[in-house]
C-alpha positions in Angstrom: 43.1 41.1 17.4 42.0 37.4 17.4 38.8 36.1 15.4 37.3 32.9 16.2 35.1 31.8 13.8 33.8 35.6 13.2 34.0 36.4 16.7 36.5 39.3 18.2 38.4 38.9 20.7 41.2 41.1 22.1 43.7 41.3 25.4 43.3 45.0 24.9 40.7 47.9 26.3 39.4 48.7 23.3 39.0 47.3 19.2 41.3 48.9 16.2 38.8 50.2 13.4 35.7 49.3 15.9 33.9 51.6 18.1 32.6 49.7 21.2 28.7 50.7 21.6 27.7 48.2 24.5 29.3 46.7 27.7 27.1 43.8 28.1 29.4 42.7 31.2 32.0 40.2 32.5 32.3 37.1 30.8 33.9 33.6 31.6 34.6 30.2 30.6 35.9 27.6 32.8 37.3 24.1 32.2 38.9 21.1 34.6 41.1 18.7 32.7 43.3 15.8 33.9 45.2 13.2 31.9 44.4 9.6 32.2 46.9 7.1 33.7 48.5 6.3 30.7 49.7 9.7 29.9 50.5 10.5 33.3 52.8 7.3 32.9 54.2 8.4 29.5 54.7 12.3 30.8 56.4 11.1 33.5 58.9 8.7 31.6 59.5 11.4 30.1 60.5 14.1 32.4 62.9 11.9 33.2 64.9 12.8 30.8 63.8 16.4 30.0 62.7 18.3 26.8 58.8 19.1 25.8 56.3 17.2 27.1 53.9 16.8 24.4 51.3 15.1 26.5 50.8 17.7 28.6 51.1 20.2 25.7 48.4 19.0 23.5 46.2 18.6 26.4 46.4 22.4 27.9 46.2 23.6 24.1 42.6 22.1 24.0 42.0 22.9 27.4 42.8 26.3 26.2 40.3 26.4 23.5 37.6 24.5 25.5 37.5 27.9 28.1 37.7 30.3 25.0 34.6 28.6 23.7 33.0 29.0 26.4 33.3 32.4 27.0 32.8 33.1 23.7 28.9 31.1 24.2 28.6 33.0 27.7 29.5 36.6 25.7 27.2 35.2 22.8 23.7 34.6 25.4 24.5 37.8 26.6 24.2 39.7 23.4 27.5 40.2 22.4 29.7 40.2 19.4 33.5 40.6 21.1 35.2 40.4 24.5 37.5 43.0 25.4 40.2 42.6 27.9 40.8 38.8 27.6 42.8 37.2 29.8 43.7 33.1 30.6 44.3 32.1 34.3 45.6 28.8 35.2 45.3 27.0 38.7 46.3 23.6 39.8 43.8 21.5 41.4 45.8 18.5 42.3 48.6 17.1 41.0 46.9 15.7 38.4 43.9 18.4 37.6 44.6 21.6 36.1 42.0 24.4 36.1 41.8 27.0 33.0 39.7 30.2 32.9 39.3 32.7 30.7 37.4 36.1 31.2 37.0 39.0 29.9 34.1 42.1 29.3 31.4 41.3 26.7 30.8 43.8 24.3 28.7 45.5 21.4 31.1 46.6 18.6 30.7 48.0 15.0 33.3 48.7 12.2 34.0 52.1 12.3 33.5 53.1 8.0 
């Protein structure tokens, strides 16, 4: 289980030690990032000569956490206090654009006492 600022969020069906009361319904959040020239430049350089790229790394990490936010507001307007089910999906756009989604099932839950 991951909580994100108070906010549940799990890849599984259900909640350990929470019973789910609500399905509020599918949530998503969706994000389009590219890097600017000059990190294209400097990723490039250097995949030349292989290891990490830690342009590209520190770029998808927020990109990660830009589409978690986001479903996390879209699961928050909708009533709902977790997402069940969580998944990320990744799609290139163009060689420079990367698309990142994540969805999931909004949800009621309460601590089971």
């Amino acid at each position: 289980m991951v909580s994100i600022d108070e906010y549940i969020i799990v890849s599984s069906n259900y909640i350990p030690g929470y019973e789910i009361t609500e399905t509020k319904g599918f949530v998503y959040g969706l994000t389009v990032r590219s890097r600017g020239v000059g990190g294209q430049i400097g990723a490039g350089i250097r995949s030349m000569f292989g290891g990490e790229i830690k342009e590209y790394v520190t770029m998808m990490e927020e990109t990660r956490d830009e589409a978690m936010t986001r479903a996390i507001d879209h699961a928050k307007a909708m009533g709902a206090n977790a997402i069940i089910s969580a998944r990320y999906d990744s799609n290139d756009i163009s060689d420079v654009m990367q698309e990142i989604l994540v969805f999931g099932t909004a949800v009621v839950a309460h601590k089971v006492e």
